[in-house]
C-alpha positions as CSV (number, residue, x, y, z in Angstrom):
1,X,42.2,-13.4,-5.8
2,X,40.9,-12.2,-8.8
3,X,40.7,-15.3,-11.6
4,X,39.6,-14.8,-15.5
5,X,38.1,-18.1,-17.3
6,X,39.0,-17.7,-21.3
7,X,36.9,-20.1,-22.0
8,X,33.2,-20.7,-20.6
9,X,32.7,-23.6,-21.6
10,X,32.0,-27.2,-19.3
11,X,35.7,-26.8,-17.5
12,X,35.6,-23.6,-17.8
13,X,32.2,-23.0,-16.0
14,X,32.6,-25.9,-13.6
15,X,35.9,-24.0,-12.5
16,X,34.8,-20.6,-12.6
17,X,31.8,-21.7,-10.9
18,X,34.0,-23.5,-7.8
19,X,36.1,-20.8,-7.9
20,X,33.4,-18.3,-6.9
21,X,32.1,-20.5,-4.7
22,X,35.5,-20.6,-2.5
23,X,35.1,-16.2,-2.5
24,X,37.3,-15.5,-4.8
25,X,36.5,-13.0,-8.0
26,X,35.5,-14.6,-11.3
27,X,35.2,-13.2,-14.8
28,X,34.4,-14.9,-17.6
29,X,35.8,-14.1,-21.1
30,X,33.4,-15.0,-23.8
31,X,32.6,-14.4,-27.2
32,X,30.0,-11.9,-28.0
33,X,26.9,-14.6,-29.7
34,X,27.5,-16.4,-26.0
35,X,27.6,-12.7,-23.7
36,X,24.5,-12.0,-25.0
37,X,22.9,-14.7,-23.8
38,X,24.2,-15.1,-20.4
39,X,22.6,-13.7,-17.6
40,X,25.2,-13.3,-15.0
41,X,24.8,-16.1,-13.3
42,X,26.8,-19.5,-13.9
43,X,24.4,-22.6,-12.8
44,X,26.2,-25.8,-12.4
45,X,23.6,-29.5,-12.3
46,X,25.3,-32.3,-11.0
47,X,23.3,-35.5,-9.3
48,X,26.7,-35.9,-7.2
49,X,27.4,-32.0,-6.1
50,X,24.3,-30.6,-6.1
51,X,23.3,-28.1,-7.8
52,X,24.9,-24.4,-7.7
53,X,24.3,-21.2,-8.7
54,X,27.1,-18.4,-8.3
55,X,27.3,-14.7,-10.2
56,X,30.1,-14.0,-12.2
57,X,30.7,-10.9,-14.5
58,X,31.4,-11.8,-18.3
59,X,33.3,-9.6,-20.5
60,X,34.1,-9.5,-24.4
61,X,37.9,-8.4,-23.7
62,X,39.9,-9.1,-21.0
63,X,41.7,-5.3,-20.3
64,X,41.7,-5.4,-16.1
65,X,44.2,-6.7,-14.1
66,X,43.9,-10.5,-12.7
67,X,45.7,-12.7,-10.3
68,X,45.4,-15.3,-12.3
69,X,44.3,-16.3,-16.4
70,X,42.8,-19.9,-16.9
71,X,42.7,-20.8,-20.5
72,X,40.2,-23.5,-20.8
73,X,39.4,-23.1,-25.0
74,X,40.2,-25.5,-27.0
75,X,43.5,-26.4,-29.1
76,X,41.6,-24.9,-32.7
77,X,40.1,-21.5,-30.7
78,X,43.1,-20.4,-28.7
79,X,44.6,-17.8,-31.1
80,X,41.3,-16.4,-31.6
81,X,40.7,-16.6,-27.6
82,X,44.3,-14.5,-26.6
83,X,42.9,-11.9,-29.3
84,X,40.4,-11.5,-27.0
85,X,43.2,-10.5,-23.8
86,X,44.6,-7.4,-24.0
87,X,48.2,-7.1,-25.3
88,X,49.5,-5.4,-21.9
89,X,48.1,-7.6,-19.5
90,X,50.4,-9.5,-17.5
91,X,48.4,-11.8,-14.8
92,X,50.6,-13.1,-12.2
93,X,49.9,-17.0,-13.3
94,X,48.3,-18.1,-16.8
95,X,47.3,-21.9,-16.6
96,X,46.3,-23.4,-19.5
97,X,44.3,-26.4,-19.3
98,X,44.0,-27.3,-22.8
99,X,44.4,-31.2,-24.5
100,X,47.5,-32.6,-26.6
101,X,51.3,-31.4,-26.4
102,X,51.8,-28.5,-28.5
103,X,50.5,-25.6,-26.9
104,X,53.2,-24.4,-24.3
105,X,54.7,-23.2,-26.9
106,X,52.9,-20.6,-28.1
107,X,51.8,-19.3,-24.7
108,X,55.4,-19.3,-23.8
109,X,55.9,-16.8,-26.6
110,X,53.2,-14.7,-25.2
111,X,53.2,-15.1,-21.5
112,X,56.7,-16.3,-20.9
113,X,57.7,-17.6,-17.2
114,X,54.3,-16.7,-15.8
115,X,53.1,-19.3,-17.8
116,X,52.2,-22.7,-15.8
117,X,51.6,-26.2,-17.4
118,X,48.1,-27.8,-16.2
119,X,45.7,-30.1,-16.9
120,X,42.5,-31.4,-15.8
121,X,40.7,-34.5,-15.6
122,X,36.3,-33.9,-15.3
123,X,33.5,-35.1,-17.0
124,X,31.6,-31.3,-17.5
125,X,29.0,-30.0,-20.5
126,X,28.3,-26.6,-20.8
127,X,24.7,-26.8,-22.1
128,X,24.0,-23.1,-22.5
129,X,26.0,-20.0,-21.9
130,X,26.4,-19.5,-18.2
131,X,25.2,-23.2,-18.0
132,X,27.0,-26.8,-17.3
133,X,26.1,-30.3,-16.4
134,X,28.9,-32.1,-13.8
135,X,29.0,-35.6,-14.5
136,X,31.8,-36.7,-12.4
137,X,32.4,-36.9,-8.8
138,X,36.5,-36.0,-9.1
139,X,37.5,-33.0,-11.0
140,X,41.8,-33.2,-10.5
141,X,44.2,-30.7,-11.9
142,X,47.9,-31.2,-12.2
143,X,50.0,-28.7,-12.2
144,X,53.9,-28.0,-12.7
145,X,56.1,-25.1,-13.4
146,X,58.4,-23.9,-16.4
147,X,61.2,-22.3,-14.6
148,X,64.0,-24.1,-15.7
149,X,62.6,-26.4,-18.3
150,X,60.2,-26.0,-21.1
151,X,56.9,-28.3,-21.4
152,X,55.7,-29.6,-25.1
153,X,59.0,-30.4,-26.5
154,X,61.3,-32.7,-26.8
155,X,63.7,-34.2,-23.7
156,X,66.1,-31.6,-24.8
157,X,64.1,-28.8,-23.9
158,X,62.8,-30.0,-20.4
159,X,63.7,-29.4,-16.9
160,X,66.4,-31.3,-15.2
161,X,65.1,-34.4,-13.3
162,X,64.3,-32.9,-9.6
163,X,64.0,-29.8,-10.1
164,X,60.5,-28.7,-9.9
165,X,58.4,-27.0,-7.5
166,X,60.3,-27.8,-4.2
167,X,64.4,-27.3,-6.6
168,X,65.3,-24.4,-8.8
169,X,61.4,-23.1,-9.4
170,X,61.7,-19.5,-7.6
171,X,58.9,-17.7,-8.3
172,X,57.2,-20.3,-10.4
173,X,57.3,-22.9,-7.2
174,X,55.6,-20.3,-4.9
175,X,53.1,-19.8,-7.6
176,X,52.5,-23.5,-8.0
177,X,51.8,-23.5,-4.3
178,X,49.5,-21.0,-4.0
179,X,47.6,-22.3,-6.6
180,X,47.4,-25.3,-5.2
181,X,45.6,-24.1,-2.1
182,X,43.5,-22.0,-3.9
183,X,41.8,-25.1,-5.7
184,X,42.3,-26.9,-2.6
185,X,39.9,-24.2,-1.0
186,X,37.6,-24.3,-3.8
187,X,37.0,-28.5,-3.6
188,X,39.4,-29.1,-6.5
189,X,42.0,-31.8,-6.6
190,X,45.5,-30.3,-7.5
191,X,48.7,-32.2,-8.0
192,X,51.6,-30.2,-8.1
193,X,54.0,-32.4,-10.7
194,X,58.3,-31.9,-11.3
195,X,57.9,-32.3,-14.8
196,X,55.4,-30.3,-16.9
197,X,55.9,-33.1,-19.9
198,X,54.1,-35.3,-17.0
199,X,51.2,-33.1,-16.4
200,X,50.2,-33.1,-20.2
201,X,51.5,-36.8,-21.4
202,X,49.7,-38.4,-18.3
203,X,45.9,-36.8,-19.5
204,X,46.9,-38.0,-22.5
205,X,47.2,-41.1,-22.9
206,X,44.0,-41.9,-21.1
207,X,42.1,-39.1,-23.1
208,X,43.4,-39.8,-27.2
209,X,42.7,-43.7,-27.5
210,X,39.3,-42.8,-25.2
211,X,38.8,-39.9,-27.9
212,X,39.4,-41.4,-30.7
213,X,37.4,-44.6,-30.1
214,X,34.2,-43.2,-28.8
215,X,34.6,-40.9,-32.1
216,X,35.2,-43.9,-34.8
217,X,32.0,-45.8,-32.7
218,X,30.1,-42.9,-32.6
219,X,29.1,-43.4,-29.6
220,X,30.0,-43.7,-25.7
221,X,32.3,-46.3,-24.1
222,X,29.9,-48.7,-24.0
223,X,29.5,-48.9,-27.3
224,X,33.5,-49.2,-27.9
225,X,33.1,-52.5,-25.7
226,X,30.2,-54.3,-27.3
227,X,32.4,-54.2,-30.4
228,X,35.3,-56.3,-29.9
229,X,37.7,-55.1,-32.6
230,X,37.2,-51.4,-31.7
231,X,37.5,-52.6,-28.0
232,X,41.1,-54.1,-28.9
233,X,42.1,-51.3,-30.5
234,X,41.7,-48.4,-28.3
235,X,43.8,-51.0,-25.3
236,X,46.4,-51.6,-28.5
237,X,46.6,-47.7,-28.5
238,X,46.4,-47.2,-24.9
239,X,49.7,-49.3,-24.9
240,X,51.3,-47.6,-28.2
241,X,50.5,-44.1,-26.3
242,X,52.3,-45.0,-23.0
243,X,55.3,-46.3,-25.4
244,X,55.2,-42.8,-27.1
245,X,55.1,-41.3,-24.2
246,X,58.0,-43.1,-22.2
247,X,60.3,-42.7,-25.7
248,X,59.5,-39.0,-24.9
249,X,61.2,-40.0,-21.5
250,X,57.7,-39.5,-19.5
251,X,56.8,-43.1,-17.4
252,X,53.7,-44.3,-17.2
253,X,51.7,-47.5,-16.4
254,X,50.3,-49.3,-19.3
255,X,48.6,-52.0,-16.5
256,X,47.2,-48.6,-14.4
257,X,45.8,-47.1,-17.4
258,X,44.2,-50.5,-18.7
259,X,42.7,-50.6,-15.5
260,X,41.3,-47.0,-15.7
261,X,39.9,-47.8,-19.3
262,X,38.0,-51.2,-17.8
263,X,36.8,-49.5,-15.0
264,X,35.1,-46.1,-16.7
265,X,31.5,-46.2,-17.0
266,X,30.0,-47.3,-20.2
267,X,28.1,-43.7,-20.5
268,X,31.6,-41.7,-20.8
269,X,32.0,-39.8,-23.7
270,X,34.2,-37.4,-25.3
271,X,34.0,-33.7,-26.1
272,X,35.9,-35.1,-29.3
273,X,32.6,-37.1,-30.3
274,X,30.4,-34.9,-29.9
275,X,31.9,-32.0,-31.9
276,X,32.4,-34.4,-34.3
277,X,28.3,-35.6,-33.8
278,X,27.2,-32.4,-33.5
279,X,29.1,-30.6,-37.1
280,X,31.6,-28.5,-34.9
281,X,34.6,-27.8,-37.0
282,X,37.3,-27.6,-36.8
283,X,37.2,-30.0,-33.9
284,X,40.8,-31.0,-31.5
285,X,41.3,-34.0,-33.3
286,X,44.5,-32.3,-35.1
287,X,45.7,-31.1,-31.7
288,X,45.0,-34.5,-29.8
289,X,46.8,-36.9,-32.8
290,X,49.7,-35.2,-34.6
291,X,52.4,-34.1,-31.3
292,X,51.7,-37.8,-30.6
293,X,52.2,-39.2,-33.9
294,X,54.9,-37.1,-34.8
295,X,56.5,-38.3,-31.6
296,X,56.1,-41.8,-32.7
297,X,57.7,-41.1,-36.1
298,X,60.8,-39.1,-34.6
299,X,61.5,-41.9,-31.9
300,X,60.7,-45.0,-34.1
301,X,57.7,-46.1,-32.1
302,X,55.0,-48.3,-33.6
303,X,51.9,-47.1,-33.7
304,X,49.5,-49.1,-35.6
305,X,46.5,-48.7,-33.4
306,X,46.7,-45.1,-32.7
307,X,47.2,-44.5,-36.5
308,X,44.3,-46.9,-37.6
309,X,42.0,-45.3,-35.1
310,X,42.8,-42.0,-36.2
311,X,42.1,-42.8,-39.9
312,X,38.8,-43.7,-38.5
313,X,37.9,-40.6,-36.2
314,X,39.0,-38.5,-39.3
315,X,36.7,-39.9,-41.9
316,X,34.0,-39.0,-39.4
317,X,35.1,-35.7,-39.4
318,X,35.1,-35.0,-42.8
319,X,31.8,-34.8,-44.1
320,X,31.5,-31.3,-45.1
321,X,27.5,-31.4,-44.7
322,X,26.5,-31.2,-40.5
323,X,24.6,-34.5,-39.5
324,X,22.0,-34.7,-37.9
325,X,21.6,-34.4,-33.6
326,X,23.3,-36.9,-31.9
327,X,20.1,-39.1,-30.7
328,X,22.8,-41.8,-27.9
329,X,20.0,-42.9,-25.4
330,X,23.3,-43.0,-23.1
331,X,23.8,-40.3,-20.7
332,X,26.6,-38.3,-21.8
333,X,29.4,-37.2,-19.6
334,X,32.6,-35.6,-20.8
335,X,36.3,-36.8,-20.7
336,X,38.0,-33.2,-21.1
């Protein structure tokens, strides 16, 4: 199969770079300050896979035919990203695997039913074009179709309950299914989900308290937990973003997802954090906090934690001047 990555950055690589790996074609869409600097080559460092390197073309447009389009940009570059895919184009799957609840919608509008809901769970960093640092041992996507239901927006707009890839997908289903072997081939977890309000409200809630604390700390995990009212709050928010969630008729765990955040390594960091650290604007926060809070609002949810701990993660945003280099003596890994 041919695959395009919009997107090389740490998912982006790390996925193009398994993808290759399996034999399939790779091409990586990038803009033209990171093309010029890449050398054909993708090399992936991780302690726990090894290290790899693989060859992969990279282009400035995307105007040749694919099997399939991973989006992997973030929420603030994606309009500026699909300028880069030529209008005609019509891949046979486009899997976005972008953070927060909003953007379905707008690939909907461009892509329509060959558009699939995903998301991913890895700890990647691209370092330099072409170049990306694995932290994690797992890297799990989730993946479910639209056909029949509509991912991003309210109850209203979703799939019936069962239908799904094995009920009323058609084409979408088969899709689903092939791309599920195909990461399976490639080492990739995939979890083929009914709903695709699931696939993106699950990454959530684990990824915007993690976000949003390690941003207010300015630092890692382990600095959240050595300070016991910003420890509090991010398990208050874990809880208020599973009661978001379930009013948005999507179940999940509050006691599973505690557990997750006790259990995380104290180096885990956020992409969030260190755009924020670093002067990168604008940065996901937007994307991450307002479907969420917004949510909260339209269903009368609480939210007290979530909102104070956004407050916080904004006012470290908004210096206009770019600080200076993160100096964490933590090793940094990457919840994206």
């Amino acid at each position: 199969m041919r695959h395009a990555i919009l997107g090389a950055g740490g998912v982006g690589l790390a996925l193009g770079a398994a993808l290759a790996r399996a034999g399939h074609e790779v091409v990586l869409v990038m803009r033209e300050s990171s093309r010029a600097r890449y050398r054909g080559v993708i090399d992936v460092h991780s302690k726990l896979h090894g290290d790899l390197a693989v060859e992969a073309r990279a282009v400035e447009r995307l105007d040749e035919p694919v099997d399939v389009l991973w989006v992997t940009v973030k929420a603030p570059a994606l309009d500026a990203a699909l300028a880069r895919v030529a209008p005609r184009l019509t891949p046979d799957s486009v899997v976005p695997l972008l953070n927060g609840l909003d953007h379905p919608r707008s690939l909907r509008t461009r892509f329509g039913p060959r558009q699939l809901v995903g998301a991913i769970l890895i700890e990647a960093e691209r370092t330099a074009p072409g170049r990306v640092t694995w932290n994690s041992l797992y890297a799990e996507v989730s993946l479910a179709t639209t056909d029949g239901g509509r991912a991003g927006d309210g109850p209203e707009d979703r799939g019936r309950a069962g239908d799904g890839p094995e009920r009323g997908a058609g084409t979408g289903g088969r899709r689903l299914g092939g791309l599920a072997e195909v990461l399976a081939d490639a080492g990739l977890g995939c979890t083929p989900e009914r709903d695709p309000a699931s696939v993106l409200w699950r990454k959530l809630v684990l990824l915007l308290p993690l976000a949003l604390a390690t941003t207010a700390a300015d630092g890692p995990l382990g600095i959240v937990r050595r300070r016991p009212e910003l420890s509090a709050l991010l398990r208050d928010a874990a809880r208020e973003a599973c009661a978001v969630a379930a009013a948005d008729t999507v179940v999940v765990d509050d006691r599973n997802l505690l557990h997750t955040l006790d259990t995380l390594p104290g180096r885990t960091d956020t992409s969030l954090h260190r755009d924020v650290a670093a002067g990168v604007r604008p940065t996901e926060l937007a994307a991450l906090t307002e479907p969420v809070l917004r949510r909260a609002r339209d269903h009368h949810v609480a939210v007290p934690a979530l909102t104070e701990l956004a407050r916080r993660a904004a006012e470290r945003e908004r210096p206009a001047e770019v600080p200076a280099p993160h100096r964490s003596t933590y090793r940094k890994g990457e919840t994206s």
